[in-house]
C-alpha positions, 0 to 999 in steps of 0.5 A, a space after each residue: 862132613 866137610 861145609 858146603 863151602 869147602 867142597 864147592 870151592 875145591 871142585 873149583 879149584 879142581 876144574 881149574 887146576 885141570 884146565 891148567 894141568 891138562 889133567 883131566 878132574 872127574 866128580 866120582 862123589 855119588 856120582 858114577 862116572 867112566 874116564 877114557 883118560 888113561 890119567 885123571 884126578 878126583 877129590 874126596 872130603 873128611 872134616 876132623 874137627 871144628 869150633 862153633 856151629 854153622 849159623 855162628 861167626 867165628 865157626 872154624 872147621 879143620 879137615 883134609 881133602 883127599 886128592 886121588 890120581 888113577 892111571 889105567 893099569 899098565 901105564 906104570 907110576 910115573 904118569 900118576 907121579 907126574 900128574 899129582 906133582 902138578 895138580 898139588 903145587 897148583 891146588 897149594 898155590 890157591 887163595 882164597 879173595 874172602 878168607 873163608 878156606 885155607 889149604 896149610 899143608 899137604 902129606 906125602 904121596 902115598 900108593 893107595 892101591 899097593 901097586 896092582 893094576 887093577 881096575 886102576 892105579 891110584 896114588 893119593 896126597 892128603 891136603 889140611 884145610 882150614 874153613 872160617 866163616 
């Protein structure tokens, strides 16, 4: 499971990038949640690996962030397409003041509802992290 730190400074970074993008970011973890948005974006978290313990200077935990873009069916790729290209850069571009987080690198686009139009359409970039305290 991803530190606390981790996830509420993306959430931040999330809002902010929204703000910015005008792609509107929902919160969908054990939250239940109903867009309007025909175009919106979602974060989830997946902590692979770390050194040390919570309560030690010195803890380093590495994992990925998944960032989850949903179209309404019928609206095609590009819109999707086009959101991710501009909430990623955004998100990659973010530092950090204290030093604890670090994003090092993001994975390609990948379709992660092979291209129906169900419920939603969902594309999604992996984002590697790196958390200190």
């Amino acid at each position: 499971m991803s530190a606390s730190y981790v996830r509420s400074k993306t959430r931040q970074w999330a809002g902010e990038v929204s703000a910015a993008s005008t792609v509107p970011f929902y919160e969908t973890i054990n939250t239940a949640i109903s867009p309007t948005e025909n175009v919106w974006f979602t974060v989830s978290f997946t902590s692979e690996f770390n050194e040390g313990t919570f309560c030690d200077r010195g803890f380093i935990e590495q994992g990925f962030i998944t960032i989850t873009v949903a179209a309404a069916p019928g609206t095609g790729d590009s819109a999707a397409v086009t959101a991710m290209e501009q909430i990623v850069p955004a998100l990659m571009a973010k530092v950090d003041a204290s030093g604890r987080l670090a994003y090092e690198s993001y994975e390609p686009l990948q379709e992660n509802s092979q291209g129906s139009a169900d419920r939603d359409y969902r594309m999604t970039v992996i984002i590697n992290y790196r958390h200190t305290l």
